[in-house]
C-alpha positions as a printed Julia matrix, in Angstrom:
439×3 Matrix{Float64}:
 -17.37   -3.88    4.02
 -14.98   -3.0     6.34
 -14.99   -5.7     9.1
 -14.77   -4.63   12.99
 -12.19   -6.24   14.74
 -12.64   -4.71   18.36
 -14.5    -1.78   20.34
 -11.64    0.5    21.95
 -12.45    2.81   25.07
 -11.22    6.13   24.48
 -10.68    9.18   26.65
 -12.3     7.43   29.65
 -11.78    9.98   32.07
 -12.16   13.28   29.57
  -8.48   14.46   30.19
  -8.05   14.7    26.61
 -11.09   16.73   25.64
 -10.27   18.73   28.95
  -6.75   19.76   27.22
  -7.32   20.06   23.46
 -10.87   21.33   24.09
 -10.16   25.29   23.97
  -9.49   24.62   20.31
 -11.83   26.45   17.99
 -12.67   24.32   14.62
 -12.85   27.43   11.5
 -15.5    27.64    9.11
 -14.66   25.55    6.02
 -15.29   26.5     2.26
 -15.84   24.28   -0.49
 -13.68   25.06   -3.45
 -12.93   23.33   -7.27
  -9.44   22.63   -7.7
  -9.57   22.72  -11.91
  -7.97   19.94  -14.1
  -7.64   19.39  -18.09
 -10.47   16.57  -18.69
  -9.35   14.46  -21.02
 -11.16   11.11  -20.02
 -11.85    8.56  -22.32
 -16.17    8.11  -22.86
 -15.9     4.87  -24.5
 -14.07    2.32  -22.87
 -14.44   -0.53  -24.63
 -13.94    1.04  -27.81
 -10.3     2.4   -26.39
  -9.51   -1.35  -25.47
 -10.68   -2.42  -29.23
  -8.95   -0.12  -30.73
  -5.31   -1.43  -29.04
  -6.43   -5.02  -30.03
  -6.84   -4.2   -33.41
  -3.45   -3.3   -33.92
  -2.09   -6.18  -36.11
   0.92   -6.39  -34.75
  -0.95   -6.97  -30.96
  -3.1    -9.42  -32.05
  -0.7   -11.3   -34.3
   0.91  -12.15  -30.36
  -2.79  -14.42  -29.58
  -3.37  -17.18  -30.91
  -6.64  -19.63  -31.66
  -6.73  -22.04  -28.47
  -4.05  -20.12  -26.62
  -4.73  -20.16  -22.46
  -3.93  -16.24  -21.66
  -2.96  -15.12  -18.57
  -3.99  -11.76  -17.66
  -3.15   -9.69  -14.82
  -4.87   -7.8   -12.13
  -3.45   -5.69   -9.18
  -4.73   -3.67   -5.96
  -4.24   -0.53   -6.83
  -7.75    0.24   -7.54
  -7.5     1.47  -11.27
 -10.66    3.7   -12.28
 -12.86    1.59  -14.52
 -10.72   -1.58  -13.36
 -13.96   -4.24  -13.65
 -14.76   -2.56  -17.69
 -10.85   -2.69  -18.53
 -10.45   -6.56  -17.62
 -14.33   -7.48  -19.08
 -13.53   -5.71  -22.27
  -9.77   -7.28  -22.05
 -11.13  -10.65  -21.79
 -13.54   -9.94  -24.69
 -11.25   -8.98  -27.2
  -8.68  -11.95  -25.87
 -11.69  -14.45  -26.65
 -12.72  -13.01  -29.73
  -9.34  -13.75  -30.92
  -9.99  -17.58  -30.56
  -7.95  -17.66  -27.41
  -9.21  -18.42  -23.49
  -8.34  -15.68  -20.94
  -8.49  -16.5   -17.24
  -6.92  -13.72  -14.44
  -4.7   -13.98  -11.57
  -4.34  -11.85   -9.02
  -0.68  -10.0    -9.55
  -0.54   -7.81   -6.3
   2.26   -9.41   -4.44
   1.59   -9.26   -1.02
  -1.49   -7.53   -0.58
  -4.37   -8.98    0.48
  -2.68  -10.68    3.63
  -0.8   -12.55    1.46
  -3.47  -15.33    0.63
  -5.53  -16.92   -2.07
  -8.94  -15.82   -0.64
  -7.64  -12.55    0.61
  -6.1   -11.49   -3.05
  -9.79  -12.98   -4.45
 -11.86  -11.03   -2.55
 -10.34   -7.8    -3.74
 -10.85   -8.27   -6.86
 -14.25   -8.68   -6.01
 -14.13   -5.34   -3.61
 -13.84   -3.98   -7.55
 -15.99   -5.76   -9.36
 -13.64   -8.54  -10.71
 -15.87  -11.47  -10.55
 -15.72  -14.39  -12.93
 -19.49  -13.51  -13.59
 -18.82   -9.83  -14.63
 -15.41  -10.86  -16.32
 -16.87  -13.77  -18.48
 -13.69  -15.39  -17.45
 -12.31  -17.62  -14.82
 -10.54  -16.46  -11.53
  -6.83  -18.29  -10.57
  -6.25  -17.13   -7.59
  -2.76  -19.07   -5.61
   0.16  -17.8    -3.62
   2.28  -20.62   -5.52
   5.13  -19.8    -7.58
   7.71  -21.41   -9.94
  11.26  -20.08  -10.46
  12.05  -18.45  -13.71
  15.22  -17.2   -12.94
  18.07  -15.21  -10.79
  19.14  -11.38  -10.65
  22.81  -11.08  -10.85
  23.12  -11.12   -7.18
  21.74  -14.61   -6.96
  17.98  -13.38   -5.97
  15.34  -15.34   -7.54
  12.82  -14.67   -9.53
   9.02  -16.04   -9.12
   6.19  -16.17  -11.15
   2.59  -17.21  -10.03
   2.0   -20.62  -11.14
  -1.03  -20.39  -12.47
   0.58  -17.77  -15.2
   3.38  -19.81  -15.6
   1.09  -22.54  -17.27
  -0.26  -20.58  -19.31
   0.75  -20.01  -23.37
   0.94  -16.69  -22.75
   0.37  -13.56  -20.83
  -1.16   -9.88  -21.22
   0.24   -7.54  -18.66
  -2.85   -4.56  -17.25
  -1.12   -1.89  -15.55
  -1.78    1.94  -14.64
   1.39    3.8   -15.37
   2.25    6.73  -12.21
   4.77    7.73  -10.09
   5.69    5.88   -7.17
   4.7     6.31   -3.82
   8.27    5.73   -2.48
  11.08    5.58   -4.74
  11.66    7.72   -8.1
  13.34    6.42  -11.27
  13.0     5.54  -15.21
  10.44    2.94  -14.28
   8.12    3.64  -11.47
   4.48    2.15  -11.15
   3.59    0.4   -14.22
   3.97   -2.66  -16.42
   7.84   -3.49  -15.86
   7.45   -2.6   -11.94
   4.25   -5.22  -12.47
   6.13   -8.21  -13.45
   8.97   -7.69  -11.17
   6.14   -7.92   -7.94
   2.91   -8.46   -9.21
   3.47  -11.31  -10.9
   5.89  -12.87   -8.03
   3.27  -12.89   -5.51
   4.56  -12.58   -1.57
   7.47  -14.89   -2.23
   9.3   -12.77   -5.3
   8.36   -9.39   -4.02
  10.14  -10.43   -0.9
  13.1   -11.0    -3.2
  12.58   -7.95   -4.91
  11.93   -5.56   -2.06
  15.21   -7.28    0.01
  17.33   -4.42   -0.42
  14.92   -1.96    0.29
  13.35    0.98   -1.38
  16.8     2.75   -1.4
  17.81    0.02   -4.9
  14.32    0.17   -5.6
  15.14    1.54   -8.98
  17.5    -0.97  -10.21
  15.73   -3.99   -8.89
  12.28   -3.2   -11.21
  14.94   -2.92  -13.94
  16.77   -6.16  -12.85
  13.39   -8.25  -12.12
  11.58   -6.97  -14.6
  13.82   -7.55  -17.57
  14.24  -11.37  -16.62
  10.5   -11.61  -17.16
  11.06   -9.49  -20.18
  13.43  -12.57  -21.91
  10.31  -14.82  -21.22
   8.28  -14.81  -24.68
   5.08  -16.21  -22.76
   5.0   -12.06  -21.61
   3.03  -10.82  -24.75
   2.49   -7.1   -24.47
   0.82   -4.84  -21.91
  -2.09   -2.62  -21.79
  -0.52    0.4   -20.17
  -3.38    3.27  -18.43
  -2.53    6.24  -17.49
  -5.0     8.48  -15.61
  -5.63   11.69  -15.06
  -6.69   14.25  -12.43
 -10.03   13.23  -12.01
  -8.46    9.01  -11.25
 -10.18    8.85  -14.28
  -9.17    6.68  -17.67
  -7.36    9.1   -20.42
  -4.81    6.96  -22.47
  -4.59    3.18  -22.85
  -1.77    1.77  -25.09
  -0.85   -1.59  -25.73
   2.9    -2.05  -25.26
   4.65   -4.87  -27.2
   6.67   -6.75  -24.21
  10.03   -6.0   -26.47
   9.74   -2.03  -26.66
   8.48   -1.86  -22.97
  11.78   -0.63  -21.56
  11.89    1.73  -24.33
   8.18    3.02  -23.96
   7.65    2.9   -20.27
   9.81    6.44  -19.09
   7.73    8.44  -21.8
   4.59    7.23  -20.44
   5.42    7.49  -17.32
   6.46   11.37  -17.62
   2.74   11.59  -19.05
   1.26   10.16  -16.13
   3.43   12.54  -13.57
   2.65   15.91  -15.76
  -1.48   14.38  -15.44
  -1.04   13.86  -11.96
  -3.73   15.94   -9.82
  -1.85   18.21   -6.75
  -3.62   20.12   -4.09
  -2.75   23.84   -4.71
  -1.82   25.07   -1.68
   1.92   24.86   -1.43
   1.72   25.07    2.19
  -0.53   25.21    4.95
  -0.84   23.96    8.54
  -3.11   20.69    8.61
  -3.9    18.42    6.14
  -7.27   16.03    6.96
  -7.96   13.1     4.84
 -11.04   11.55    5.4
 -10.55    8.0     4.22
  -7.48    5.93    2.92
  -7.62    2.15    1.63
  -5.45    0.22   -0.51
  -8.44    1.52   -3.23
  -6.71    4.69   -3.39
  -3.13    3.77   -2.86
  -0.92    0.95   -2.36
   0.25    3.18    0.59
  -3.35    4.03    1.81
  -3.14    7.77    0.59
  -1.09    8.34   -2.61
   1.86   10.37   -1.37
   2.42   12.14   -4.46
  -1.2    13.75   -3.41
  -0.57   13.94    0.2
   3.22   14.23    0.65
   2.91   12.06    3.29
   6.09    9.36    1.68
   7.46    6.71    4.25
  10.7     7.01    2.65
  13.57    8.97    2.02
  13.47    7.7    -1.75
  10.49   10.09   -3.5
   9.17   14.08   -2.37
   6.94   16.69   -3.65
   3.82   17.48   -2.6
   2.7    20.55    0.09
   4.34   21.55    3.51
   1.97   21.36    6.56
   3.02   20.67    9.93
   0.0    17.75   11.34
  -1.82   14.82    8.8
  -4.85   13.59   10.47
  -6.74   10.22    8.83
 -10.17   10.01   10.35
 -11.37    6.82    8.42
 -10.56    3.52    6.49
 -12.78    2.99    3.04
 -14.44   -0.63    2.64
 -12.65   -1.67    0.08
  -9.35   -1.84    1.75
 -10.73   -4.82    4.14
  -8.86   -3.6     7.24
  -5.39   -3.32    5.84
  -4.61    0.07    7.09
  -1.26    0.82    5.41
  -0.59    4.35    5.59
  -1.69    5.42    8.59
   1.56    5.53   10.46
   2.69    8.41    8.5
  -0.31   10.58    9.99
   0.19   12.29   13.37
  -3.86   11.9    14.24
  -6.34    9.47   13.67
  -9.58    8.05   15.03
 -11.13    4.88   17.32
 -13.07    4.65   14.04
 -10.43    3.9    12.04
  -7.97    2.28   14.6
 -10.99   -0.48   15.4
 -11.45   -0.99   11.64
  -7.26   -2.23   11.3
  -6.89   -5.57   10.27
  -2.82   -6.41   11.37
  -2.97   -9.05    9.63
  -3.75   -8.26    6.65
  -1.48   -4.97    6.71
   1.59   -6.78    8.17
   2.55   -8.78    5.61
   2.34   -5.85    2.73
   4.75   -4.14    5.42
   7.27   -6.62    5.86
   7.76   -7.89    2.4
   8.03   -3.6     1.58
  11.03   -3.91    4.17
   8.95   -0.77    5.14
   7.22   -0.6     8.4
   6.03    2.65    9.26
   3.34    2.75    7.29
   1.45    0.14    9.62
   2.47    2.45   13.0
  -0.09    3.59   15.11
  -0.24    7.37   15.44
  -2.48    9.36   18.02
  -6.01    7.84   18.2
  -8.86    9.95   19.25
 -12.19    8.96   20.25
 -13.94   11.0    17.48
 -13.39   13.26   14.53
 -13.91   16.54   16.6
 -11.75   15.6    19.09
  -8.73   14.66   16.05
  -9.58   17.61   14.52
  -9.02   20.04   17.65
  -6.19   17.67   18.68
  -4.31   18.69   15.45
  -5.5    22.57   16.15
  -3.86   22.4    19.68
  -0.35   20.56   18.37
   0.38   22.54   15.69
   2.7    24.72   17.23
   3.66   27.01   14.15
  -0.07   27.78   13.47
  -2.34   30.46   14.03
  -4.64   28.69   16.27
  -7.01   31.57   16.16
  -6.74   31.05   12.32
  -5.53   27.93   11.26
  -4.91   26.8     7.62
  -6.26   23.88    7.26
  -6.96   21.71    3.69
  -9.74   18.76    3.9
 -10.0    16.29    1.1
 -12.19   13.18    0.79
  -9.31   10.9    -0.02
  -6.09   11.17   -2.66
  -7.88    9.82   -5.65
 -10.54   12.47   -5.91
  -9.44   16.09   -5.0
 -11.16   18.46   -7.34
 -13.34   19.46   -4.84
 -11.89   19.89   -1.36
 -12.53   22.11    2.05
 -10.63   24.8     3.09
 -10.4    26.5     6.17
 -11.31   30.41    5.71
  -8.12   31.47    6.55
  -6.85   30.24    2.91
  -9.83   32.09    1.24
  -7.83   34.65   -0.12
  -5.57   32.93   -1.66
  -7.98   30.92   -3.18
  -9.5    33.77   -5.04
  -6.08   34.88   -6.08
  -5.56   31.28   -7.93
  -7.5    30.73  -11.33
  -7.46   27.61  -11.01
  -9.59   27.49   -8.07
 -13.06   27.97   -7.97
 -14.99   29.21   -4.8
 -18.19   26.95   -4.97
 -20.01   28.26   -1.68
 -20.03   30.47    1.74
 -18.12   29.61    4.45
 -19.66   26.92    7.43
 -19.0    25.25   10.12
 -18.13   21.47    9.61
 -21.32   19.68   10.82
 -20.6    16.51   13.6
 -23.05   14.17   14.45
 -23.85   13.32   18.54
 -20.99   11.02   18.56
 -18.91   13.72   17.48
 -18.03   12.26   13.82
 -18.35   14.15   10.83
 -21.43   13.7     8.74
 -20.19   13.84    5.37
 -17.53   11.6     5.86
 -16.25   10.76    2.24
 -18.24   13.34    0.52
 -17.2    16.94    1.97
C-alpha cells in the first residue's frame, strides 16, 4: 500500500475553482479498443517446454548455485514465471536463489528492492527459493572508455546465472537492443552503482552503452541463457524463449521487433486531453509506458497520439511512492502529490541522468477540479466539446473512456467497439472519481 507522506491544503481560498469552474466535464463512453489474443493458458508448461531444450539444460548442472534475475518492471504473471523458473532450475539438480536486478529502483536499497518483489508476489515462500537482496557489487570489467562494469555480488558468487527479462521498446531511447535481456545485464544486474556508469552519458548514447555493457557481461560464461517474454496487448504473456547467452545479440532485435508490432496503442491519433488514472513503476519504469501515452522525457524515442494537456490523477500501490513520471503531465492531484515518496523516486532519477520525470506539475485538490483545469487550459480545444481519451493506466487499455465528441469516429474504426451510452463521469463528495482504476 501506498504510504502517506503528508496532508497538503489545496485551493484554500477557492480562487482556483472560481477560475476553471465554468468548465463543463462531457459525457464519457466506454469503448473496446480490439487486439489479436494470443496469450499463453499454461504457464508453466511454456517455461517447461524452454527447459527441456537439451541444449538449455545441458548449461545447469547437479549442485550448481543459480542466480536468477528479477526486475521492476512489473511483468504480467511475474510471481508464476520465477516459481515455475525456480522449479525447473531445481529439478535439474541445481539450487536457484533470486536477486533483485532493477538498478536503482526501489530507492536504491536492499529492503526497498525486497519489498517489490513482494508488491508482486516474489516471496521466498511462493518462489520455493531464497531471496539475495544487496546493493553490493564486484567489478567485472571496463567499457572502452574506462567505465566500469558492476555486477551484484550475490550473482557474482554464484556458478551461474539465468537472465528473466520482458523484451519491449524503450521508454526513452530507440535502437537494436531496447528493453530486454542485454539492456538487463548492462543495469539490472549492476545495481545503483553500474547503472550510474551506464546511464553517465545520458540517454542520447543510450544505444551503444547496452551494447558496450552488455556484451562485457556477455564474455562472462557464469551468464547461461535468458528467458526472454514478450507480451502482448492485453500486458499479457504470449511468447517465452530461452536465449542461449552466445546468440543473444543475434536474437534480441528480432524479438524485439515482435514485441513493438504486439505493442497495444490507443487509436485515436489525436485528440485534446489525455487522463490516466494511475501510474506506478508496476506499469512502467517511467510510471506510464510512453510508447502508450506518448508522454517520453526525452528527445531519444516518439510515437504515440498528439493531445495538447496529460493529467495523472493517482499513484497505484505497488509503486510505494516513487512517482516517476509524473513530471511529464501538465495536471495532477493532492491525491497523488501526498502519496510521492522523493526518496524513493530521486535516486531512479539521478542515476537516469533524467530528471523531469520526478517534476511536479499542476496539483489540484481533486479529480474534478484536474479534470476542468485541463478543460480550461487547453487552448486549441473545443471547450464546448472537448476530445478527451481516459484510460485506467498504460498496461491495460482495451477498454477506455471517451469523451462524446470522439463518438463518431469511434464507430467509423472496426477496431473499436462501442460497449455502452454515453454518461456523465460520476465524483464522489470529495470530488474524486469513483471508479478510479476501473473506468
Amino acid at each position: 500500500m501506498s504510504e502517506k507522506f503528508r496532508d497538503s491544503v489545496w485551493d484554500r481560498h477557492g480562487v482556483v475553482d472560481k477560475i476553471v469552474g465554468s468548465a463543463v466535464i462531457p459525457r464519457f463512453v466506454k469503448v473496446r479498443q480490439i487486439f489479436e489474443d494470443n496469450t499463453i493458458r499454461d504457464l508453466p508448461a511454456a517455461v517447461a517446454r524452454e527447459f527441456a531444450k537439451p541444449e538449455v539444460a545441458a548449461r545447469i548442472r547437479p549442485g550448481m548455485s543459480i542466480a536468477v534475475t528479477v526486475g521492476s518492471r512489473g511483468l504480467a504473471n511475474l510471481k508464476i514465471l520465477v516459481r515455475e523458473t525456480v522449479a525447473q532450475i531445481k529439478k535439474l539438480g541445481a539450487k536457484p536463489f533470486i536477486f533483485p536486478a532493477m538498478g536503482s529502483h526501489g530507492g536504491a536499497t536492499a529492503e526497498g528492492q525486497r519489498q517489490i518483489l513482494a508488491s508482486y508476489g516474489v516471496t521466498e515462500e511462493f518462489i520455493g527459493a531464497p531471496i539475495k537482496s544487496s546493493m553490493e557489487t564486484v567489478i567485472i570489467g571496463k567499457v572502452a572508455d574506462g567505465r566500469t562494469v558492476h555486477l551484484d555480488k550475490h550473482a557474482s558468487e554464484a556458478d551461474g546465472i539465468v537472465l528473466l527479462a520482458r523484451v519491449k521498446p524503450h521508454t526513452a531511447f530507440r535502437g537494436k537492443y531496447e528493453s530486454g535481456l542485454l539492456k538487463m545485464l548492462a543495469i539490472g544486474v549492476a545495481k545503483q552503482e553500474g547503472a550510474e556508469s551506464c546511464h553517465a552519458h545520458g540517454f542520447g548514447q543510450m544505444a551503444r552503452n547496452v551494447i558496450d555493457f552488455g556484451s562485457v557481461y556477455l564474455k562472462n560464461e557464469k551468464i547461461l541463457f535468458g528467458l526472454a517474454v514478450i507480451e502482448n496487448s492485453f500486458d499479457d504473456t504470449c511468447k517465452i524463449e530461452a536465449v542461449l547467452r552466445e546468440d543473444i545479440l543475434a536474437r534480441e532485435p528480432a524479438l524485439l521487433e515482435e514485441a513493438k508490432a504486439l505493442m497495444p496503442q490507443i487509436m485515436f491519433p489525436k485528440f485534446d486531453i489525455l487522463i490516466i488514472d494511475q501510474i506506478g513503476k508496476n506499469f512502467s519504469g517511467d510510471g506510464a509506458d510512453p510508447n502508450v501515452s506518448a508522454s517520453y522525457c526525452t528527445p531519444y524515442a516518439s510515437g504515440g497520439p498528439e493531445y495538447e494537456r496529460y493529467v495523472i490523477l493517482d499513484l497505484s500501490d505497488e509503486t510505494h511512492g516513487n512517482a516517476i513520471g509524473i513530471g511529464m503531465a501538465d495536471i495532477s492531484t493532492k491525491r497523488a502529490f501526498d502519496k510521492i515518496d522523493f526518496d524513493a523516486g530521486y535516486p531512479n532519477a539521478l542515476t537516469s541522468t533524467v530528471l523531469d520525470g520526478v517534476h511536479v506539475p499542476l496539483i489540484l485538490k481533486n479529480d474534478e477540479t484536474a479534470i476542468k483545469t485541463a478543460i480550461f487550459s487547453s487552448v486549441h480545444a473545443d471547450k464546448a466539446n472537448p476530445r478527451i481519451v481516459r484510460i485506467k493506466n498504460t498496461s491495460h487499455i482495451e477498454e477506455i473512456l471517451i469523451s462524446e465528441a470522439l463518438l463518431e469516429e469511434a464507430k467509423k474504426n472496426s477496431r473499436i467497439e462501442i460497449l455502452e451510452q454515453p454518461r456523465p463521469l460520476a465524483f464522489d463528495g470529495n470530488g474524486n472519481l469513483r471508479d478510479i482504476g476501473k473506468l
